[in-house]
C-alpha positions as a LaTeX table, in Angstrom:
\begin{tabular}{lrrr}
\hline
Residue & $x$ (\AA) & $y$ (\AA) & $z$ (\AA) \\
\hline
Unk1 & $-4.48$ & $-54.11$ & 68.47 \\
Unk2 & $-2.20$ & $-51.35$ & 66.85 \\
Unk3 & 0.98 & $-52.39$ & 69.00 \\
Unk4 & 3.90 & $-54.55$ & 66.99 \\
Unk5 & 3.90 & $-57.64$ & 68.20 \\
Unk6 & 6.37 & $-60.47$ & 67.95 \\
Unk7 & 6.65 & $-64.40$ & 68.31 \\
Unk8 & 6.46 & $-64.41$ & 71.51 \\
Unk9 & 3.74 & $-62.86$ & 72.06 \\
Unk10 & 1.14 & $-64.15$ & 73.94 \\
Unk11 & $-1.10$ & $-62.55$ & 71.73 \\
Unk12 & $-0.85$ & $-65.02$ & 69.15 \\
Unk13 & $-1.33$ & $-68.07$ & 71.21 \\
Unk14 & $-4.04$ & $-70.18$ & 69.87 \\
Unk15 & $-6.52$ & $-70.99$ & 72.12 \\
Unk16 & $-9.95$ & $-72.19$ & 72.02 \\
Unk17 & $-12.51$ & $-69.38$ & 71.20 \\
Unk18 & $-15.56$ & $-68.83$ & 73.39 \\
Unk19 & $-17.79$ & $-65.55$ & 73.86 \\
Unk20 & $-16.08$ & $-63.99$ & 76.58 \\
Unk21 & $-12.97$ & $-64.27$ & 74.30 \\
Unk22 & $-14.63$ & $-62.33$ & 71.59 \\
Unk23 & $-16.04$ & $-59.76$ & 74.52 \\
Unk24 & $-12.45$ & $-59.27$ & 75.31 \\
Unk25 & $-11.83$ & $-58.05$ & 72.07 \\
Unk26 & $-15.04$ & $-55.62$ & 71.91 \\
Unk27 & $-13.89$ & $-54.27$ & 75.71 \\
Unk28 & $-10.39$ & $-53.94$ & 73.99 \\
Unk29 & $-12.02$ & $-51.53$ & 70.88 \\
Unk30 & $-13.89$ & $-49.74$ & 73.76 \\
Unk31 & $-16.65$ & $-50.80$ & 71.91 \\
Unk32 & $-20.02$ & $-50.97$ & 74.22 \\
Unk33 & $-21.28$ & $-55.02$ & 73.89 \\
Unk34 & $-23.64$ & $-57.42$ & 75.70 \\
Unk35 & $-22.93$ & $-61.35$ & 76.69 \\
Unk36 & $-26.18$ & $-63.26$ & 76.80 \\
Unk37 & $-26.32$ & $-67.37$ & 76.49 \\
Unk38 & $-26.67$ & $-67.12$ & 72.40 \\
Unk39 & $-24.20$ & $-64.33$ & 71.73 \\
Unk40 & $-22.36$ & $-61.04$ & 72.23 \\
Unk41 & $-24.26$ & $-58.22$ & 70.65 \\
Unk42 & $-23.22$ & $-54.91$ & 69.75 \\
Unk43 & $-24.48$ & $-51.87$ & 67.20 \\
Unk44 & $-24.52$ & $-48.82$ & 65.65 \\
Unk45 & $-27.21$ & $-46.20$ & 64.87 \\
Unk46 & $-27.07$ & $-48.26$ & 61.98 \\
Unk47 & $-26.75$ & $-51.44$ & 62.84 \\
Unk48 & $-27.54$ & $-54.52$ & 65.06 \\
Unk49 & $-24.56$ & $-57.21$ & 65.71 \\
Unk50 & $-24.62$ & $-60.23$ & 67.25 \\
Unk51 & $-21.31$ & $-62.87$ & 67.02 \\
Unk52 & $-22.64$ & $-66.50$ & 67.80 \\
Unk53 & $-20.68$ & $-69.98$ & 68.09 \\
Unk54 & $-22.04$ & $-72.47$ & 65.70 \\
Unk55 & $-20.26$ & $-76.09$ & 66.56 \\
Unk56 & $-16.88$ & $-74.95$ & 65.39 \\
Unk57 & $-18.03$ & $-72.01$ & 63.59 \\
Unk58 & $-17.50$ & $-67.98$ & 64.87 \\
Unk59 & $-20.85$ & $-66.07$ & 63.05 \\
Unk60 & $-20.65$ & $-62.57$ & 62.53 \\
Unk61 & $-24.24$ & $-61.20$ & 61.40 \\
Unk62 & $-25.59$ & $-57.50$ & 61.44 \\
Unk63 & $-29.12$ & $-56.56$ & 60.22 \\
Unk64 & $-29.51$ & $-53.12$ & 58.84 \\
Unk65 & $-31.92$ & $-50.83$ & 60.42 \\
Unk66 & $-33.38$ & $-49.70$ & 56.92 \\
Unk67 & $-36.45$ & $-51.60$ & 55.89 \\
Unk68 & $-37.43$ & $-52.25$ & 52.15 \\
Unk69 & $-41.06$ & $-52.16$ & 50.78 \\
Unk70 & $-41.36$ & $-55.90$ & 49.43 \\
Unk71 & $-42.33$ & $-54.35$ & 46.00 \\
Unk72 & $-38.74$ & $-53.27$ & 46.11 \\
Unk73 & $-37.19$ & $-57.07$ & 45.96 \\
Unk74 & $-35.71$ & $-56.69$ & 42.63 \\
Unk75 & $-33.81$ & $-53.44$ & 43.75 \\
Unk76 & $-32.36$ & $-55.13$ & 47.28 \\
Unk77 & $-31.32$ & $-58.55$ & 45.55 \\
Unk78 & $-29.61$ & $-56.33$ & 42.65 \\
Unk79 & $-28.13$ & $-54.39$ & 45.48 \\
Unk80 & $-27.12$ & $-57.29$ & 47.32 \\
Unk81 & $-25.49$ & $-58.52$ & 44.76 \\
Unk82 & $-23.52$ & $-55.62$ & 43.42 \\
Unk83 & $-22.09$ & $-56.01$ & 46.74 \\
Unk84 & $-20.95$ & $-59.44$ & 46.95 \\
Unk85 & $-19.56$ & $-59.54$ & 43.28 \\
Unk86 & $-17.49$ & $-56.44$ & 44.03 \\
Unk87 & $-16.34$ & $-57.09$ & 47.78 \\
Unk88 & $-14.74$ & $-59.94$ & 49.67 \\
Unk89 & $-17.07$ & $-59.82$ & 52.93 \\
Unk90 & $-19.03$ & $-59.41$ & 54.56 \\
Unk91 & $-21.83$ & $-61.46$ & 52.47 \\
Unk92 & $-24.92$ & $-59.34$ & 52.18 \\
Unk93 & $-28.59$ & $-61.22$ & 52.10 \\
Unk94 & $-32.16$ & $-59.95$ & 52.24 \\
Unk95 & $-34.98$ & $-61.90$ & 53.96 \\
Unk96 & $-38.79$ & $-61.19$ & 54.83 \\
Unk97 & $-39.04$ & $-58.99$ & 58.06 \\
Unk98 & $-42.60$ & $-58.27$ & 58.82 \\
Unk99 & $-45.74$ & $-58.52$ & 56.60 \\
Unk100 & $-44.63$ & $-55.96$ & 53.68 \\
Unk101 & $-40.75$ & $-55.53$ & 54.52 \\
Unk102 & $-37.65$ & $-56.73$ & 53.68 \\
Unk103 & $-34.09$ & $-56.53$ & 55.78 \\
Unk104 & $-30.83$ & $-57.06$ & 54.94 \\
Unk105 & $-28.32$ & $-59.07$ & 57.11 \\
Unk106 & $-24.30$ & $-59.23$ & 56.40 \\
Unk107 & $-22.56$ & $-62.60$ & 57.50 \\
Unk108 & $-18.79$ & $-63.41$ & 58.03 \\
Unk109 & $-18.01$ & $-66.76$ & 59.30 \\
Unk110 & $-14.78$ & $-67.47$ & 61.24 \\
Unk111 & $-13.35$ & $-71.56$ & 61.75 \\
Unk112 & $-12.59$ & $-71.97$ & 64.92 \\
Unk113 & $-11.94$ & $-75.17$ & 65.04 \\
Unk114 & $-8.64$ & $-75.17$ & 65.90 \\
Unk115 & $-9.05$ & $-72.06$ & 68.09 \\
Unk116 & $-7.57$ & $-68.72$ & 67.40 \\
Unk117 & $-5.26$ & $-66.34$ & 68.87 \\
Unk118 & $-6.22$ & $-62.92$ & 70.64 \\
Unk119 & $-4.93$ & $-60.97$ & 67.39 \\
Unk120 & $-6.45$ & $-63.22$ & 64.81 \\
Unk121 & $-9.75$ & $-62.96$ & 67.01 \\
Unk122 & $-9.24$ & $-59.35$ & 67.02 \\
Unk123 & $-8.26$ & $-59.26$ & 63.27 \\
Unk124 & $-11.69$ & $-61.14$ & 62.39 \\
Unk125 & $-14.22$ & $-59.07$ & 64.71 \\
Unk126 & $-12.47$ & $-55.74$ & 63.94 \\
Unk127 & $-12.78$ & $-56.53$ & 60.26 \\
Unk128 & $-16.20$ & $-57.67$ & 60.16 \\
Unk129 & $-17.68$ & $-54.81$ & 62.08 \\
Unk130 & $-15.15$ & $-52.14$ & 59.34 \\
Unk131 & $-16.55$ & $-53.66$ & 56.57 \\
Unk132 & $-20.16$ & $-54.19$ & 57.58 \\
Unk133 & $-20.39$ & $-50.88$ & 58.00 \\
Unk134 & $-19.43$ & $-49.99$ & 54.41 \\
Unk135 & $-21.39$ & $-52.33$ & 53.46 \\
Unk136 & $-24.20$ & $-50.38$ & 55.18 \\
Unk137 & $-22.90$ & $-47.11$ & 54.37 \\
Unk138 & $-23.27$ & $-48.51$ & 50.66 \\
Unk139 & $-27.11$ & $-48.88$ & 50.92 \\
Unk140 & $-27.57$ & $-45.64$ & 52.70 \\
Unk141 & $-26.24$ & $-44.36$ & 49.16 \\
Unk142 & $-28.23$ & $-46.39$ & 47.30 \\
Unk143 & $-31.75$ & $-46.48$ & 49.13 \\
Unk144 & $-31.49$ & $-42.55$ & 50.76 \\
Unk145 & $-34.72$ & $-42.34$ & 51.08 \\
Unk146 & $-34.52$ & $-45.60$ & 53.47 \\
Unk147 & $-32.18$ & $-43.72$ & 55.78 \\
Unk148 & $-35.13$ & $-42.60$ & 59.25 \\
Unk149 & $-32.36$ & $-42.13$ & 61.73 \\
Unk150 & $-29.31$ & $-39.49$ & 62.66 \\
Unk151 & $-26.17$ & $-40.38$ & 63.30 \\
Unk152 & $-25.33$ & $-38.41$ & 66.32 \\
Unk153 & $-21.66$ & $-38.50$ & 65.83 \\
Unk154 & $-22.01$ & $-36.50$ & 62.45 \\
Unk155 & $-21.64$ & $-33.00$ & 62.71 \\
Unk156 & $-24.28$ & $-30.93$ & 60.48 \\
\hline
\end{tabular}
């Protein structure tokens, strides 16, 4: 995705966008991924990703693997929203995950329906994982104590 490309380039062909087109893009990050029926999912130590077709719609959505005592609503919506006030994706919610839990998903939506080329395909999933995982990287700083799991590409 780094090389210069020019008009030419059939790279920037539009073409109609389907799941193996946005597994293309994952193989092309070396970025391990899944195809199933519904979606191609992918993750973190962080993070769970799926991208989904929706009629003419490419979803992005990631759930965070910290989860939120439901006493702690106010703190996760004012979270939430610090985020989206402050940052142009992705769009950070919080929904009810289990009988006294919360989760937060991130969401980036893509039209396809005109299709999209291989770089502007690339552009969007590349983009959406990068910033998702500020976004997560934000509420490890701001609920620490949230934080149960090791990243085992940090070195201590």
């Amino acid at each position: 995705m780094s090389e210069q490309t020019t008009p030419d380039d059939p790279n920037n062909d539009v073409r109609p966008v389907d799941l193996d087109a946005v597994a293309a893009i994952l193989a092309a990050e070396a970025l391990e991924h899944r195809v199933e029926a519904s979606g191609v999912r992918t993750g973190f130590v962080n993070a769970a990703m799926v991208f989904a077709i929706d009629n003419d719609t490419l979803v992005f959505e990631a759930v965070w693997r910290g989860e939120f005592p439901k006493e702690t609503a106010s703190q996760v919506l004012y979270a939430c929203n610090e985020h989206n006030q402050s940052t142009f994706a992705p769009t950070l919610r919080f929904f009810e995950s289990g009988d006294d839990t919360l989760a937060i998903s991130a969401v980036r939506t893509l039209d396809i329906t005109h299709g999209a080329s291989f770089n502007q395909l690339g552009a969007f999933t590349v983009s959406s994982i990068d910033a998702t995982l500020q976004a997560f990287d934000f509420l490890a700083a701001t609920f620490p104590t949230l934080v149960t799991w090791e990243d085992p590409h940090n070195e201590h």
